[in-house]
C-alpha positions as CSV (number, residue, x, y, z in Angstrom):
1,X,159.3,7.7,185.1
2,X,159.6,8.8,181.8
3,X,160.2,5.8,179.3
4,X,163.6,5.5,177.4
5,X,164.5,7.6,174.5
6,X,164.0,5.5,171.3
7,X,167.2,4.7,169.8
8,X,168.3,7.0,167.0
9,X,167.6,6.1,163.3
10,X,170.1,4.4,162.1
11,X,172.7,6.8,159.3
12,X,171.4,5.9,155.3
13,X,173.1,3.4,154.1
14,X,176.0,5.2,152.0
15,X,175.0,5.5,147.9
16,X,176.8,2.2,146.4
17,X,179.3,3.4,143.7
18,X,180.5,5.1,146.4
19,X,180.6,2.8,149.6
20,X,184.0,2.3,149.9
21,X,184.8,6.2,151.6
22,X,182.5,5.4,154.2
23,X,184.0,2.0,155.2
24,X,188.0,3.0,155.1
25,X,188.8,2.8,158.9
26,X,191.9,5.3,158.0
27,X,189.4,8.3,156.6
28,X,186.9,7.8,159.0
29,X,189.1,8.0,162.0
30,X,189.9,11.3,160.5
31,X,186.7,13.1,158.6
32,X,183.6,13.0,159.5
33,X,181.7,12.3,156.3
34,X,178.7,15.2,155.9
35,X,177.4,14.9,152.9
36,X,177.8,14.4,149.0
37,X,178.4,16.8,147.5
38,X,179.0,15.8,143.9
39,X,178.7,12.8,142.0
40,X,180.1,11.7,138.4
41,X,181.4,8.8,136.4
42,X,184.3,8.9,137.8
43,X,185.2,10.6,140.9
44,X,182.8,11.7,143.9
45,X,182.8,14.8,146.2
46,X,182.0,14.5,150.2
47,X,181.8,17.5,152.6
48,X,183.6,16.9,155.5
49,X,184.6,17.9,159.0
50,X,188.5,17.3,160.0
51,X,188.2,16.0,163.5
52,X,191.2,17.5,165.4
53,X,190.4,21.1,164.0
54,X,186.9,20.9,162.6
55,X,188.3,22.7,159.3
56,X,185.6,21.4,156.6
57,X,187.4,20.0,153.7
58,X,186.2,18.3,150.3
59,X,186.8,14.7,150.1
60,X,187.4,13.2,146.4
61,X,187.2,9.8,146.0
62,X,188.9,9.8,142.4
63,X,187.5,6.0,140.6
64,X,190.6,5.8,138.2
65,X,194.0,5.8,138.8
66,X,195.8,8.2,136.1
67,X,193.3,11.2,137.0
68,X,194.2,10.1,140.5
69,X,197.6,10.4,140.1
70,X,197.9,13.3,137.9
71,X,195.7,15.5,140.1
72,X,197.8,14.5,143.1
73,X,201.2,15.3,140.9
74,X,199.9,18.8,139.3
75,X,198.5,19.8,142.9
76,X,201.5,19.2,144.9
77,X,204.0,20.8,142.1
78,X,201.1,23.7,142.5
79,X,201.4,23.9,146.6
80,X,202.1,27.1,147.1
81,X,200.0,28.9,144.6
82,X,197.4,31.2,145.9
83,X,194.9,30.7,142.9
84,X,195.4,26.9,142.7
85,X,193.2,24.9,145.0
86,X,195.2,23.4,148.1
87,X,195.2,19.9,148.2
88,X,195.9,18.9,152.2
89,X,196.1,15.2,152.3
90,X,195.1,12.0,150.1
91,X,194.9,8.3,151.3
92,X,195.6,5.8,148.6
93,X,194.9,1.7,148.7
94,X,196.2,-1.2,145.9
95,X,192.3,-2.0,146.1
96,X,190.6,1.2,146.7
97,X,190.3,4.5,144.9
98,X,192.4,7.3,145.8
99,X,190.4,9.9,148.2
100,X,192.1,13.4,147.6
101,X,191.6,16.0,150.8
102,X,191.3,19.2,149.3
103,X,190.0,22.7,150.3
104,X,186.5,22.9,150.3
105,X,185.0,25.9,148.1
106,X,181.6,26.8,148.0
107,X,181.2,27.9,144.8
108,X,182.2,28.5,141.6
109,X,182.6,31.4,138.2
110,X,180.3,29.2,136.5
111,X,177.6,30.2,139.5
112,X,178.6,34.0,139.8
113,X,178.2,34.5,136.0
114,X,174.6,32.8,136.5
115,X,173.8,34.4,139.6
116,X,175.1,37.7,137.9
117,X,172.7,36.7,134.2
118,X,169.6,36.1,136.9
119,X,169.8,38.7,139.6
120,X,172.5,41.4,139.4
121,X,171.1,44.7,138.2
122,X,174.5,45.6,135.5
123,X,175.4,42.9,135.6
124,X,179.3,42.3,136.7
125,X,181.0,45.9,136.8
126,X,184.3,46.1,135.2
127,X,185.9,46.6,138.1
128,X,184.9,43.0,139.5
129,X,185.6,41.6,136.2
130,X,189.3,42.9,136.2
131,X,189.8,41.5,139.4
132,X,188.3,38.2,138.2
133,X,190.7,38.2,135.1
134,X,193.4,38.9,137.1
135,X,193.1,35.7,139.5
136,X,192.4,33.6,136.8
137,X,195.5,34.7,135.1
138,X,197.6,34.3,138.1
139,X,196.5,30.2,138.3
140,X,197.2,29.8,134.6
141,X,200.9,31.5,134.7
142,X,201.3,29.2,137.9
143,X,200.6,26.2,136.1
144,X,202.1,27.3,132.7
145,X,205.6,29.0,134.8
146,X,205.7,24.8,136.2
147,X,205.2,23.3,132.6
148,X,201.8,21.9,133.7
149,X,198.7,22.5,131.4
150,X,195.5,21.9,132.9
151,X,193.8,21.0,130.0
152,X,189.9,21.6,131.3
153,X,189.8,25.3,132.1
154,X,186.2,26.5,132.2
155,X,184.3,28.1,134.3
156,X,182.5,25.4,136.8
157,X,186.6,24.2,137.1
158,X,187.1,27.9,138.3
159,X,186.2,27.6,142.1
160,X,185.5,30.5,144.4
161,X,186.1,30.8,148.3
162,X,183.4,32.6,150.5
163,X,186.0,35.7,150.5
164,X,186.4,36.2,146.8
165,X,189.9,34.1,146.1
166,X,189.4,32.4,143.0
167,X,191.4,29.4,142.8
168,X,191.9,26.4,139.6
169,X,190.7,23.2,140.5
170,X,190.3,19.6,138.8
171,X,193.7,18.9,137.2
172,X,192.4,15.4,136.9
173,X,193.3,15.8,133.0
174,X,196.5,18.1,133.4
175,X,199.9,17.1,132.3
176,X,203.6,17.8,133.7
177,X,205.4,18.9,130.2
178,X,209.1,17.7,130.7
179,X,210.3,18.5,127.4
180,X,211.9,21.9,127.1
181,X,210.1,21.8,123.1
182,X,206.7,22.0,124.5
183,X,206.6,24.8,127.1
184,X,208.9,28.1,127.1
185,X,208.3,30.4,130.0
186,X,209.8,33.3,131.8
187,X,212.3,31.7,134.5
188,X,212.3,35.0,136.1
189,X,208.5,35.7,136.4
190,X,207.5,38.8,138.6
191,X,204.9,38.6,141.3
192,X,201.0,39.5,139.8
193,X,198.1,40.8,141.9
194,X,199.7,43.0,144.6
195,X,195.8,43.5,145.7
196,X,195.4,39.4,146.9
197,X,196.7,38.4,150.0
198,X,197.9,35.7,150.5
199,X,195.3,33.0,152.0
200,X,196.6,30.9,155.0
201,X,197.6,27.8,153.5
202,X,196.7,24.8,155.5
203,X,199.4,22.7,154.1
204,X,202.0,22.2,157.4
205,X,205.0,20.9,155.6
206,X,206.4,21.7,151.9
207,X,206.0,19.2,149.3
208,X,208.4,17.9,146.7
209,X,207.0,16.3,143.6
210,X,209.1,13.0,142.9
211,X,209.5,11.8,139.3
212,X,210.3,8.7,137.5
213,X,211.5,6.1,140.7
214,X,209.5,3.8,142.2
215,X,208.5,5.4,145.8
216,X,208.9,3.1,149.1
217,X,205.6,2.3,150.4
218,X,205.9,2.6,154.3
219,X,206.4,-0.5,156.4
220,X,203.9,-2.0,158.2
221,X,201.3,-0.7,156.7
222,X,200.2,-3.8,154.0
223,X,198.3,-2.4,150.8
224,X,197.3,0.5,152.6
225,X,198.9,3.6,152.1
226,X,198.2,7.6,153.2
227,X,199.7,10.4,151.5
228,X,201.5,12.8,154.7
229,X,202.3,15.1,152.4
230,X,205.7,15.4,154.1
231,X,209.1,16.7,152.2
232,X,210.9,13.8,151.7
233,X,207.9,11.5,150.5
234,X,206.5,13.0,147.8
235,X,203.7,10.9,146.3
236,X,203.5,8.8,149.1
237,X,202.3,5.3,147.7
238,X,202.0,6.0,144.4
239,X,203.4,2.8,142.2
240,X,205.2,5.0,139.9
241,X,206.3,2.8,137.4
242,X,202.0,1.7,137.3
243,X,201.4,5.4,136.3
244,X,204.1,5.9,133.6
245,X,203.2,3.1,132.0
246,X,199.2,3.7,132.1
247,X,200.4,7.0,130.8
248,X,202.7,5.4,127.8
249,X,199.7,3.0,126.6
250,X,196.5,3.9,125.7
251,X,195.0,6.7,127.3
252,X,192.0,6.2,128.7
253,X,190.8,9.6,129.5
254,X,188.7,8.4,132.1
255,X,188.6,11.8,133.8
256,X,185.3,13.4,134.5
257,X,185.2,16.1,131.6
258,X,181.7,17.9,132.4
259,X,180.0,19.6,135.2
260,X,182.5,20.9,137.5
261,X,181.0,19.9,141.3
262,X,181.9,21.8,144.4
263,X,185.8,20.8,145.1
264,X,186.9,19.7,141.8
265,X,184.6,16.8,141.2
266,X,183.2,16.7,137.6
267,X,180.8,14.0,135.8
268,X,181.2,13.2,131.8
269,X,179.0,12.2,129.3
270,X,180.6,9.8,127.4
271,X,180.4,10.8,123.4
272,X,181.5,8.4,121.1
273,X,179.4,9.8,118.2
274,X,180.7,12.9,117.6
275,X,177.4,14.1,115.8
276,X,175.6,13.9,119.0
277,X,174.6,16.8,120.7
278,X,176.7,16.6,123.7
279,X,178.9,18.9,126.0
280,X,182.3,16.8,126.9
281,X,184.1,13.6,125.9
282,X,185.4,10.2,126.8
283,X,189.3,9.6,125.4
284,X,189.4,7.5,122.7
285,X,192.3,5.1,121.7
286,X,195.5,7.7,121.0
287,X,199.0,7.6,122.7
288,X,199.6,10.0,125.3
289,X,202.3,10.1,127.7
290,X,204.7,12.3,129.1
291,X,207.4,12.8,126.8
292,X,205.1,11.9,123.1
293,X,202.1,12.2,121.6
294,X,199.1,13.5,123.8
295,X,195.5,13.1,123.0
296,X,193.5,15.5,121.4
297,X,189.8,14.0,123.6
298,X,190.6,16.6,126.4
299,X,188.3,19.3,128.4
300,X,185.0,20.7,127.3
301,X,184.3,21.5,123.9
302,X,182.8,24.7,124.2
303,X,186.5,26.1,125.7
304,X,188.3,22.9,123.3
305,X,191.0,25.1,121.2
306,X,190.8,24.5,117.2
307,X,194.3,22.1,117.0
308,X,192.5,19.9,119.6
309,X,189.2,19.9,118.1
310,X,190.8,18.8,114.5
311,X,193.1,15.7,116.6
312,X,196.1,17.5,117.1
313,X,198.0,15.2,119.5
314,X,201.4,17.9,119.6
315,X,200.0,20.8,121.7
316,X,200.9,22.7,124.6
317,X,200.1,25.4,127.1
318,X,198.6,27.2,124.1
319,X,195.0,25.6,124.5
320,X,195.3,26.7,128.0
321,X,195.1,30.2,126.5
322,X,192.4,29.5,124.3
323,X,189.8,28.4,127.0
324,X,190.0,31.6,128.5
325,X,189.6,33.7,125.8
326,X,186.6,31.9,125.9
327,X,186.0,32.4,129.4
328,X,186.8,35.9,129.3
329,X,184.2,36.4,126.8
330,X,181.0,34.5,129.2
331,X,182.3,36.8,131.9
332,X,181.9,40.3,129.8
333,X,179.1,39.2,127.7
334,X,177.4,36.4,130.5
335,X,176.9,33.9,127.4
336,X,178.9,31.0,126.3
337,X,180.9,32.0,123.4
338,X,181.0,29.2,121.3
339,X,178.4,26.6,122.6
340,X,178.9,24.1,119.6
341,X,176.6,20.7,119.8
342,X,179.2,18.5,118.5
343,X,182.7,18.9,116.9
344,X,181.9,19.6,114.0
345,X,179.2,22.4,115.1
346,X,181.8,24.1,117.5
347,X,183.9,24.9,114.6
348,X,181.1,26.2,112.4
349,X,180.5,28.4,115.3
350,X,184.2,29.4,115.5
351,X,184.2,30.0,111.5
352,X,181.2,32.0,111.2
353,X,183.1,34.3,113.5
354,X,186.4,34.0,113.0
355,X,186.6,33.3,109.3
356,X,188.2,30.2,107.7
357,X,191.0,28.4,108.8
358,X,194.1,28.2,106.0
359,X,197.7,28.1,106.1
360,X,198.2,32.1,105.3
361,X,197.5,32.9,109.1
362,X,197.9,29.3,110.5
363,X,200.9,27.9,109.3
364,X,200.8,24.0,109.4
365,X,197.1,23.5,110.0
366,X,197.2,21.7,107.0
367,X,198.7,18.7,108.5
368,X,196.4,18.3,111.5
369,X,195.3,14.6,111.4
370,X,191.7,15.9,111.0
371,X,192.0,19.0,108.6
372,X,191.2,17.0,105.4
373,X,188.4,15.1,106.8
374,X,185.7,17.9,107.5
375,X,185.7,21.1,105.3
376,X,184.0,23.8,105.5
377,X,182.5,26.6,102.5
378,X,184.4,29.5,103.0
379,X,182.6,32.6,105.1
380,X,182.8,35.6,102.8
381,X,181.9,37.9,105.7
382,X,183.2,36.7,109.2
383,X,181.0,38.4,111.9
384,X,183.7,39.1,114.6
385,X,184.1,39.1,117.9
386,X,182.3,42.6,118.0
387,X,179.0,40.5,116.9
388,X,179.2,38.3,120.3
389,X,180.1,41.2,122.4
390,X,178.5,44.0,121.3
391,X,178.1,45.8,124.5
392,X,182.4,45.2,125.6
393,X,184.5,48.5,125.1
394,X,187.7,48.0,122.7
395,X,189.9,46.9,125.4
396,X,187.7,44.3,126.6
397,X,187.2,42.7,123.1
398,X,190.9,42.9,122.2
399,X,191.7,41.3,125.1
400,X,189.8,38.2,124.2
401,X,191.0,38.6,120.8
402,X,194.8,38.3,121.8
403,X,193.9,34.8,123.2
404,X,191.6,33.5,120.2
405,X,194.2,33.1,117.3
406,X,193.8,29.8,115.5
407,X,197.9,29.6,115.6
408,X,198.7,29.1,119.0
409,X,201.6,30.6,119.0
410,X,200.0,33.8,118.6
411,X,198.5,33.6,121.6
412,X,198.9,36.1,124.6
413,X,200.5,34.4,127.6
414,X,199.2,34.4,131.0
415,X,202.0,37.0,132.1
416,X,201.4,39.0,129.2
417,X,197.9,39.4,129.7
418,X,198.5,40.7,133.4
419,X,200.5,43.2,131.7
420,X,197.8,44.4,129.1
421,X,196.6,48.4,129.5
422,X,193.1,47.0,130.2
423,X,194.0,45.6,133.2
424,X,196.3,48.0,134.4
425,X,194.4,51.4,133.4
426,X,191.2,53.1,135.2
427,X,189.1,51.6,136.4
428,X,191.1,49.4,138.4
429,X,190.6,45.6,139.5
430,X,188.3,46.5,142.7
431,X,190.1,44.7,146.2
432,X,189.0,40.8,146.4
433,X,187.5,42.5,149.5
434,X,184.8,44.1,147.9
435,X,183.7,41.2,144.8
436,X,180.5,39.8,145.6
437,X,179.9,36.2,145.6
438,X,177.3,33.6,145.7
439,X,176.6,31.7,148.7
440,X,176.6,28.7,147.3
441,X,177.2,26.6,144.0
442,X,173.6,27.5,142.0
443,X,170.9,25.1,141.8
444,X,170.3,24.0,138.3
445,X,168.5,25.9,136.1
446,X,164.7,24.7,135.5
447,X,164.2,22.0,132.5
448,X,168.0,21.2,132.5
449,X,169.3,18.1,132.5
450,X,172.4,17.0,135.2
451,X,172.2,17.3,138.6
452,X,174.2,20.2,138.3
453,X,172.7,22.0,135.6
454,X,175.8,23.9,134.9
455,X,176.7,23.7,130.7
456,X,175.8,20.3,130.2
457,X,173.7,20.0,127.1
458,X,172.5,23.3,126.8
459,X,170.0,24.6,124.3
460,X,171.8,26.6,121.3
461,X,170.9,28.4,118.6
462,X,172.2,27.1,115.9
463,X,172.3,23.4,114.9
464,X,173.4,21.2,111.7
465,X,170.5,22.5,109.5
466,X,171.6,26.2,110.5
467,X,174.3,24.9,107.6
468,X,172.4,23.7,105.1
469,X,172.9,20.7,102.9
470,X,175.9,18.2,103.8
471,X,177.8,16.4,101.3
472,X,179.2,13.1,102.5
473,X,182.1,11.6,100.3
474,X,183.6,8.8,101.1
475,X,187.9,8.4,100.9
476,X,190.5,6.2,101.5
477,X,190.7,7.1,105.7
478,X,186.9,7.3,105.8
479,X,185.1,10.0,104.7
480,X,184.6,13.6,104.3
481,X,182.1,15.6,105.7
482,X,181.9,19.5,103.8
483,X,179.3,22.1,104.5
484,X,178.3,24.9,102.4
């Protein structure tokens, strides 16, 4: 007789900042767990399997309450938008972290451009480049058409299903605009992309986003609470009046603002030192709530707009548009635009472009909170936006150009970008059928730091001393910093 089969090893126990996922009885009973997927400060990615279809999903444990409920608010608003990721279901505890089910996509624009810098002979043809434009543009007039700005566009945030539909994820920093003074959009918007069809949504029911009451938690259930997603619940078990007020007070961007992981979950350095060389920020002290001030410490300063990066806390869609002029730029050119090592470098970076900032073509940028602090010697001879894409055609680099004017309200919208002759002229975007896409998210790159690699901390070349000398004066709010 052959002896017994040895029992089977025993499951790892699960990683410890993240053991509560694997020990919630109502997520379990539902996913099975696979693997992680993503880790960061703040929120953690699983791959998992739905049991009564075997669909595999993304599971995002979400460690702080506002980018919780803000991601959960911004996605249901967003439910029926083809190029904004689909969230499915969420399960939420008074003593637990929200877990968010979302669509799981493999990879990402961050890892095409990468793939297409390592491997593709040409690069990414025009064609494929249109069509990415034009998806992208379609999830930012979606979110801009619902007065929400995501506030973190870049690529890694740009996710990517196995059949080409490119779709905005992490709205863990995005924000519902109520007042009519921020946001002014067409009410009348025409349908975009003809070309995309539209993906089967896995969302049974409609949603309704429900604002400023208290929502009934459902009976019977004690603390714990899971979001059904159906019409009449909205948020389910959201504490409403929690999140406004979190909102009102302080705003602790605890949000993770830095490598983008598969499914929306990102990881942050946190940068109090603004002359560190670093990629992304932690919110400092600053109101921002729905109706008032917002914080300037949002998204990733190589895509960070100029009112942000000197403290403007009265901003709107606008710095939406900003981050993808910048992304538009890495797509034609497969190099960061403006990879600035600090605040302060990212706007050298954007001068010695650009040109100066003054009140003749930005009116009011005089009275940004940080204008007078840091000054810069003027740049006699700007080197344009030909000098980072030397290689782009005129249409390619005006369209970039339309969204990088220092006064935002210059800015091309989303809808009037997907109206611009370079998207609408020969060669056409090529069918999402025929874009090529990675596999998989990319490994990181050799010698970088992260577990993701991705933009983290990446080498540049140019640096503080690439400016010289730096006078420091002191003044009565601190001091002032000016370069030559």
């Amino acid at each position: 007789m052959d002896p017994p089969s040895p029992p089977s090893s025993p499951p790892p126990p699960p990683p410890e900042k993240s053991w509560s996922i694997y020990t919630r009885r109502e997520i379990t009973s539902k996913y099975e767990i696979l693997d992680r997927v993503g880790s960061g400060a703040y929120s953690d990615v699983y791959r998992a399997r739905r049991l009564s279809d075997s669909l595999i999903v993304a599971l995002k444990e979400v460690h702080d309450y506002q980018s919780a409920f803000r991601e959960i608010e911004a996605l249901q608003t967003l439910q029926n938008s083809p190029n904004v990721i689909a969230l499915l279901d969420y399960f939420w505890r008074e003593d637990e972290d929200a877990v968010l089910v979302l669509e799981f996509l493999p990879t990402d624009l961050a890892s095409l451009i990468n793939d297409a810098k390592r491997a593709w002979d040409g690069g990414i043809t025009v064609r494929e480049i249109k069509r990415w434009i034009v998806q992208i543009l379609c999830g930012v007039d979606a979110c801009h058409r619902n007065s929400i700005v995501h506030r973190d566009l870049k690529p890694s945030n740009l996710l990517i299903s196995a059949d080409g539909v490119l779709k905005l994820a992490d709205f863990g920093q995005a924000r519902i605009l109520l007042e009519s003074g921020f946001v002014g959009f067409d009410e009348n918007p025409r349908l975009h992309e003809p070309n995309v069809p539209n993906p089967t949504s896995v969302v049974q029911q409609p949603l309704e986003v429900v604002r400023e009451t208290e929502i009934p938690r459902q009976d019977g259930s004690g603390n714990e609470e899971h979001g059904s997603l159906g019409k009449e619940e909205g948020i389910e078990g959201l504490d409403m009046h929690k999140a406004n007020d979190s909102m009102s007070e302080i705003d602790k961007e605890t949000h993770d603002g830095d490598t983008s992981c598969l499914a929306t979950c990102t990881t942050s350095d946190v940068d109090d030192d603004p002359f560190k060389g670093s990629y992304s920020y932690e919110a400092e002290e600053g109101a921002d709530d729905r109706y008032g001030a917002l914080t300037s410490i949002v998204g990733t300063r190589w895509f960070r707009a100029p009112e942000l990066l000197f403290g403007s806390t009265k901003y709107g869609p606008e710095i939406d548009l900003w981050s993808l002029g910048c992304i538009f730029a890495e797509l034609f050119s497969l190099e960061p635009l403006f990879p600035g090592t600090s605040d302060i470098d990212q706007l050298g970076r954007i001068f010695c472009v650009l040109g100066n900032v003054t009140e003749e073509i930005w009116p009011g940028c005089s009275e940004l909170p940080d204008y007078k602090t840091i000054s810069f010697g003027k740049v006699e001879k700007p080197l344009g936006l030909e000098s980072r894409l030397p290689n782009q055609s005129p249409d390619e680099i005006n369209l970039v150009k339309k969204l990088l004017f220092f006064d935002p309200a210059s800015r091309a919208t989303a809808m009037e970008l997907l109206h611009d002759k370079y998207l609408n002229e020969e060669p056409l975007p090529v069918p999402i059928s025929e874009l090529r896409v990675p596999s998989s998210r990319t490994a990181q790159d050799e010698g970088s730091p992260g577990e993701w690699g991705d933009y983290r901390d990446m080498a540049s070349d140019s640096d503080f001393e690439d400016f010289g000398s730096v006078n420091v004066t002191t003044t009565n709010t601190g001091f002032s910093i000016r370069f030559p």
